[in-house]
Each structure stands twice: as structure tokens, then as C-alpha cells.
C-alpha positions, -999 to +999 in steps of 0.1 A: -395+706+416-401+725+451-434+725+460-456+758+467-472+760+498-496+790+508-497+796+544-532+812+550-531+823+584-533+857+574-566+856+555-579+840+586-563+873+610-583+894+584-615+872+588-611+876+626-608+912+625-646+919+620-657+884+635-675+874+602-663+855+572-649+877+552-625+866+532-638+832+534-615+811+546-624+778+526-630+792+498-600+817+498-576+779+501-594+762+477-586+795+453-550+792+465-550+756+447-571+766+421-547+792+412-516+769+415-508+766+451-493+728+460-501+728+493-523+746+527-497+758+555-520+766+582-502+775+622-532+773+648-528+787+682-537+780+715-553+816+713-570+810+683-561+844+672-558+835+634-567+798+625-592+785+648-592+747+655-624+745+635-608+758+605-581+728+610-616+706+604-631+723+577-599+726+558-590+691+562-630+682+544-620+705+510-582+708+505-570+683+473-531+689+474-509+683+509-522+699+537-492+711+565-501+716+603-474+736+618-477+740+658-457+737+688-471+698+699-462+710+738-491+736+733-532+739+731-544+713+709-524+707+683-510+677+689-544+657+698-559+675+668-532+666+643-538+629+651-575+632+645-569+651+610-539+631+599-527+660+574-503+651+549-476+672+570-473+681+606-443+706+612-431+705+644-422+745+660-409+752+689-427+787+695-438+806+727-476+807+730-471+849+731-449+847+699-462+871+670-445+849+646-420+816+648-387+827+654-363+802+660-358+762+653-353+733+678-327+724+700-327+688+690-301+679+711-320+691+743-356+680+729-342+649+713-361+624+733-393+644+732-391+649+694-384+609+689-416+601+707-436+626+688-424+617+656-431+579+662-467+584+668-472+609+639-452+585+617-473+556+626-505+577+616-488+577+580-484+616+589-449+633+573-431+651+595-408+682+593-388+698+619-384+735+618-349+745+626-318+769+622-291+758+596-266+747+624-250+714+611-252+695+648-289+709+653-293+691+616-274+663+626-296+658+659-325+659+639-316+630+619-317+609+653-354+623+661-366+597+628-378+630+610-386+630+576-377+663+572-366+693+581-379+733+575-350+756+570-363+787+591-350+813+567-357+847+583-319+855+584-313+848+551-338+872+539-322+900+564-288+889+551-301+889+512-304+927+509-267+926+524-251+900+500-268+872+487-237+850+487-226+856+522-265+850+532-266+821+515-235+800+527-247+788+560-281+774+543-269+757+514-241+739+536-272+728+559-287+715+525-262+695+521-256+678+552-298+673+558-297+655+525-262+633+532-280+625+564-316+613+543-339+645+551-358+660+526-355+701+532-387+726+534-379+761+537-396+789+549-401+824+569-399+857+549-390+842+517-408+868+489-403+873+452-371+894+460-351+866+472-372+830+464-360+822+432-322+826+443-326+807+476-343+779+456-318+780+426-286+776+451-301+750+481-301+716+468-332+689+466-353+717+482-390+699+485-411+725+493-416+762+502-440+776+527-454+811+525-478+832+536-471+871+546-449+880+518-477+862+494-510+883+512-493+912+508-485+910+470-518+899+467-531+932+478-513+950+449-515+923+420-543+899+429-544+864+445-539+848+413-516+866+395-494+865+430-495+824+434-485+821+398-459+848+401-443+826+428-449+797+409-426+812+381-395+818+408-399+782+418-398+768+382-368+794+371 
């Protein structure tokens, strides 16, 4: 079964808009799992300008299924903060610090070395790691060498490519699938995945662990509700 993780970053911009706390951002994950979610995705940034590093705290006290901390480890805090938290999952993204959203995946041929030292120490916290990357079979290959124990298929250009044809769009990641899990990775997926196009990237990309998603899900939520949203993409996971 793939997982369903809400990414909640969004309810945290909205907080931040008015400088209060509302939508309450604790109680607003804790509804996420309450209403099926099977997993927090949160992305702090050195600016703070959605999650702020003492939501990464609070969150940690409250959330029952697997909590991900995604984050550029070169950047802010994140690194020194995921090693106090010791989340279930720490996604490694190679984002600029001025990026609205992430937008590419490692080089893990150029960062290898850097990547296999992170990963060591994250890995000896009894932290699972995931690598967020392009479906390029040496970029997967490369990651393999990093000791990774997964990967996050960054899936922006399928979703462009979907509305075009779902088969061509689809090709390039399912080939990646297979070749992460010859190689022993277990495969996370994730950017602009949406009801449109979830259930037929999940039907076609083999041993697909887990999902993360947040934009697509916040905007639903604005026309049929929080809960009948989560459950909505709970029914494309389970076809």
C-alpha cells in the first residue's frame, strides 16, 4: 500500500499571513491523521516563511504516524534540528534558499561524497532517509552509493506531461521505479501530484511507498473540506 502524506506547509503560509494562529497548525496535523493522513510532510526554511523551526518541535510532541523533514541539510538549521527531532523521515532537497518551491533533484554524482556523510549520521540516529531526485537512471544509480534508503521521485514533469499523454509522461518514471528498486531503494513520490493524475501515477510505478502532498490537497480542501479531501486521496491510493 503507498502511504499518504500531507505536507502542511501551506496551512502554516496561511497562519503566517495575519501573524496569529489561525488555522492552528497542530491541531490542523493532528486533523490530517485523524482524517486518514499516514504521515506529516513539513519543508522548513531558513526564512521561516512557512514552517517555523518551532513548529518542527511542536509537531514532533503530537504527530502519531511518520513524521518527514524535508530541507536542504547545506541550509539554516535543518540539519542540526533534524538530529535533535529524529523524525521518522528526513528527505534530503537540494533547493536554493530564494526557491518558491523545490524544483529539481540531486546530482548525486557531484554531491556523492557530501550525501554519504549526511546519510551516515542520519542513519545512525535510526532516521530513514530519502533523496529527492529526477528519474534519470545514473542520478538513481548514484544514489544507491550515498547508502540512502530511499529515494523521492520529484514528479512535477509528469504532472505537466499528464494533461499531454499519460503514457508518454509516464515512461521515464516507471523505468526509474524499476531500476531504484533493482538497486534496493524504496520510492516516495511527490510535487504536483492531485486527484487528476495520483491514482494513475500510483497504479503504473512499482513498490511506490509513499506519497507526499500538500498544494494540490489545501486547495481541494477549500472546495470540499479537509476531510472529505484526505479521504478522497486516500481512495486514488487504494484504487
Amino acid at each position: 500500500m503507498t502511504k499518504l502524506s500531507i505536507n502542511i506547509n501551506k496551512l502554516a503560509t496561511l497562519r503566517n499571513a495575519r501573524g496569529g494562529n489561525n488555522p492552528d497548525l497542530i491541531k490542523s496535523a493532528q486533523d490530517c491523521e485523524r482524517f486518514g493522513a499516514q504521515g506529516i510532510t513539513i519543508h522548513p526554511r531558513p526564512d521561516e516563511r512557512h514552517i517555523r523551526y518551532s513548529d518542527v518541535y511542536a509537531l514532533k510532541e503530537v504527530i502519531t504516524t511518520e513524521y518527514n523533514i524535508e530541507g536542504n541539510p547545506k541550509q539554516g538549521r535543518y540539519l542540526a534540528i533534524v538530529k535533535e527531532v529524529v523524525p521518522t523521515q528526513a528527505t534530503l532537497v537540494p533547493d536554493s534558499e530564494n526557491a518558491i518551491t523545490s524544483n529539481s533533484g540531486w546530482d548525486t554524482l557531484a554531491h556523492q561524497k557530501y550525501l554519504i556523510a549526511v546519510i551516515h549520521e542520519l542513519k545512525s540516529l535510526g532516521i530513514r532517509t530519502s533523496i529527492f531526485i529526477d528519474p534519470i537512471p545514473e542520478m538513481i544509480e548514484n544514489a544507491a552509493k550515498t547508502g540512502t534508503d530511499r529515494i523521492e521521485l520529484y514528479t512535477e514533469n509528469f504532472a505537466v506531461e499528464y494533461l499531454k499523454s499519460p503514457e508518454k509522461a509516464i515512461a521515464k518514471y516507471r523505468e526509474a521505479a524499476i531500476i531504484a528498486s533493482d538497486l534496493g531503494l524504496g520510492i516516495n513520490a511527490g510535487h504536483d501530484l492531485d486527484l487528476n493524475n495520483l491514482q494513475y501515477f500510483q497504479q503504473n510505478i512499482p513498490n511506490l511507498l509513499e506519497v507526499s502532498i500538500g498544494h494540490a490537497v489545501i486547495c481541494d480542501a477549500i472546495y470540499l473540506g479537509l476531510e472529505n479531501t484526505i479521504r478522497a486521496y486516500r481512495r486514488k491510493l487504494e484504487g
